[in-house]
C-alpha positions, 0 to 999 in steps of 0.5 A, a space after each residue: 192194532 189201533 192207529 193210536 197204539 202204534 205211537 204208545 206202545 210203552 208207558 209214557 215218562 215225563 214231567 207235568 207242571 200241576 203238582 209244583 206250580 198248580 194252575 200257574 205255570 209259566 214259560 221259564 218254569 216249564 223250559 227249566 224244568 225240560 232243560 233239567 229232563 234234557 240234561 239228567 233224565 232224559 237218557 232214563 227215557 222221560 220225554 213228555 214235557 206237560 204244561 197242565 190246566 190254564 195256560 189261557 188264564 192271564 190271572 192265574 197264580 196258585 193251585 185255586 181257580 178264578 171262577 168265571 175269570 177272562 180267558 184269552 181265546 182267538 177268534 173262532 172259539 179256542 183257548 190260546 196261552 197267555 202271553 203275560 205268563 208265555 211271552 213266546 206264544 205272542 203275534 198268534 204263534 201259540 205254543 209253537 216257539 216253546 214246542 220247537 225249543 222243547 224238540 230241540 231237546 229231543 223231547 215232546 210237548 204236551 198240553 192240558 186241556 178241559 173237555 167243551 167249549 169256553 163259557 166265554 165264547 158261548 157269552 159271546 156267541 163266537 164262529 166255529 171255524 169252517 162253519 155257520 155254526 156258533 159257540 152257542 149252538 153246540 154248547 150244552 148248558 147243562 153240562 158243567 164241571 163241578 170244580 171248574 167255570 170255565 167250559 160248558 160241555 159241548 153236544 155231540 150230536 149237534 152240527 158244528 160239534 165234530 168241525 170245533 173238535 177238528 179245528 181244536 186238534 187242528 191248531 194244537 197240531 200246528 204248534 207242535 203238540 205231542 200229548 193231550 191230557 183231557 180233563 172232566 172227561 174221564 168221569 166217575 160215571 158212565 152212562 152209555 145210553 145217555 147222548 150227552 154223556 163223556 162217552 160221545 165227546 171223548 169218540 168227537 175228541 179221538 176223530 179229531 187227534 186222528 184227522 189232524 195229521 199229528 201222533 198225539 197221545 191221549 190222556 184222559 182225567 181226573 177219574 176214577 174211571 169206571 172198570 165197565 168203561 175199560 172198552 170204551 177207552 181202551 178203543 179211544 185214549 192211551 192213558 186214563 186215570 184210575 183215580 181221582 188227584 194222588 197226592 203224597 199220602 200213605 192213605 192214597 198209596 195204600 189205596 193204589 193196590 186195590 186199584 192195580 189189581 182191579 186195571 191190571 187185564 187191560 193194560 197192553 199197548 197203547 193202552 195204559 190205566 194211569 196211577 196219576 203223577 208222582 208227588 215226588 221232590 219239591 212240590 206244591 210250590 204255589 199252594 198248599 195240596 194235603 200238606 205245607 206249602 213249597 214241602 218236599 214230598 211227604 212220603 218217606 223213601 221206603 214209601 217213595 220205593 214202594 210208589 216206583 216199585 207198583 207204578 212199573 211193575 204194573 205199568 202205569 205211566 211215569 209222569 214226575 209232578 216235582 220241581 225237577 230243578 230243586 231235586 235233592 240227589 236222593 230224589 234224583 236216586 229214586 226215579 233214575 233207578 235203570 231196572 225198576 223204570 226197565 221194569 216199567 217199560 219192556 216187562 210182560 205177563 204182570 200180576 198181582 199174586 196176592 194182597 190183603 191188609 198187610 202185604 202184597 205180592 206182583 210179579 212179571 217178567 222182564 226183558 229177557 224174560 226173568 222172573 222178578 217178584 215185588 214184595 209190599 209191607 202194607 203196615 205201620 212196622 218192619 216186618 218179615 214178608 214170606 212167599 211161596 212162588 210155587 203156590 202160584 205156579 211160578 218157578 223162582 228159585 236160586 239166585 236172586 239181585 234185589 233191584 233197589 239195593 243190588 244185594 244178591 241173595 239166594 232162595 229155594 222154596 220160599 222167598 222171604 225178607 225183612 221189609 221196612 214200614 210201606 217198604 218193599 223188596 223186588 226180586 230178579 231172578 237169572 
């Protein structure tokens, strides 16, 4: 087993700052919401407190970026949070007093970050620690984010490269850091024979979380990430995305079975393909992403349902994207439901059985080994949703407990039920 594996071993839970508070987050929000974790979620095992994309940007107010903005950024190349939006991290400490109150908590601190070296340090021409070396000796010009000014890519293979990862690694070590989410990395192409591709930064990237002398998780973004990659990444990240932003639309949920199915043979430990986070609550808070401004989340509860239901019993990582102090309790019903997230977390042998355009069928086993299948209405309309487990060489018969409702039912041959509108029923049978 892979040094990584060992501290991954089940799907990571937690909370991410990007789908409420976009590029803007600040210090009361990200405590508040681990406070909320700490008192209502974290018994339910979500753990990981995340403070997503820049925290180095002092003018930083909604979902947009300001291109070529200043970045607050310390001597020797590296981003350091804001101290205007985390007045904790002032006289050089970064985000180690907000770390330790996160551990207090019993809980874990991660941070997002942009894969290369900040433009503004390459402009300036600043020292690589522990190196003659520049930022503008291991930049690669050439290679830029699309959506976002802030980095250059860095080259692999120049000298300095691998000592800007380690000194990287090195200081989010020192603050505590518990999981990484690495963005513009996990690309939609992959070129293995190409010595500036993603492939070689994310190898400098792996070396670095391992030579720095803390378990970090890694996660790795935006995607869609390439099934040919799956080695690659299974060898190097605990999480990687398998889609681009997943937002709280029918559209992107619909498209989320196909994805499943296609990531579901390299899921295992330390090694989780990624749904991306749940729009779930009050979201979009600074800005407006594919509906209103500051909205509860558009999905309906039978599609909110649906969401939990294929995310666990596929295994993605649970990462919650609401403002978790505004949870109405019906929000609080979904994602604390303990057999759909027990499902998530301890269930083996999953699959999909079968999908086409109206509905899906997964099943797995659970912890003590029974058998549960989930069933999907994919369509517009309530309809009956029939299967025939033995079709599939699966033995499910006899009584059953439906996981959301708790309404205990009894099968012979077939299992059938009436299913909302992107609804779905999920089946435990002892």
């Amino acid at each position: 087993m892979l040094k990584k594996d060992t501290f991954a071993v089940k799907p990571p839970m937690g909370w991410n700052s990007w789908d409420c508070y976009g590029a803007a987050v600040n210090e009361e929000q990200l405590i508040g919401n681990a406070e909320y974790i700490r008192d209502n979620l974290k018994d339910y095992g979500f753990e990981y407190v995340v403070c997503d994309i820049q925290w180095y940007e002092p003018k930083a107010k909604s979902n947009f970026y300001n291109s070529f903005t200043e970045l607050c950024m310390d001597e020797y190349s590296r981003l350091i949070p804001a101290e205007n939006r985390f007045p904790s991290t002032k006289n050089g400490v970064g985000f180690k007093n907000i770390a330790d109150r996160i551990h207090a908590m019993g809980l874990k601190f991660g941070i997002h970050i942009m894969r290369g070296i900040p433009r503004q340090a390459v402009h300036q021409n600043t020292p690589i620690k522990g190196t003659d070396r520049t930022a503008r000796q291991i930049a690669q010009d050439f290679s830029l984010c699309s959506w976002n000014t802030d980095m250059y890519g860095v080259n692999p293979r120049a000298e300095g490269a691998k000592e800007y990862y380690n000194s990287l690694f090195e200081l989010y070590a020192s603050w505590g850091v518990d999981f990484v989410k690495v963005d513009d990395i996990c690309v939609t192409e992959y070129k293995p024979h190409d010595p500036y591709s993603a492939r070689e930064e994310i190898e400098l990237i792996r070396e670095a979380i391992d030579n720095c002398g803390r378990d970090m998780v890694l996660s790795l973004s935006p995607g869609p990430a390439q099934i040919d990659a799956a080695f690659h990444l299974s060898q190097n990240a605990n999480m990687w995305r398998m889609t681009g932003d997943f937002w709280d639309r029918w559209d992107k949920l619909y498209s989320m079975f196909e994805r499943c199915e296609k990531w579901s043979p390299y899921v295992k430990e330390g090694c989780w393909p990624d749904c991306d986070m749940l729009p779930l609550g009050k979201i979009s808070k600074n800005c407006s992403c594919l509906g209103d401004r500051d909205r509860y989340t558009n999905f309906t509860y039978d599609e909110q349902k649906t969401m939990l239901t294929l995310w666990s019993i596929f295994r993605s990582p649970l990462i919650l994207g609401g403002e978790l102090r505004e949870n109405r309790p019906e929000d609080l019903e979904v994602i604390t439901n303990r057999d759909i997230l027990e499902i998530n977390q301890y269930s083996s042998e999953n699959a999909q059985l079968y999908r086409n355009r109206e509905s899906a069928a997964w099943t797995c086993l659970d912890k003590n080994g029974d058998r549960v299948i989930a069933l999907f209405n994919l369509t517009d309309e309530d309809r009956e949703i029939t299967i025939s487990p033995e079709k599939y060489g699966i033995e499910a018969k006899g009584k059953a407990i439906e996981l959301w409702t708790k309404e205990e039912a009894l099968f012979e041959k077939e299992i059938s039920a009436e299913i909302k509108a992107h609804g779905t029923v999920i089946f435990r049978f002892s």
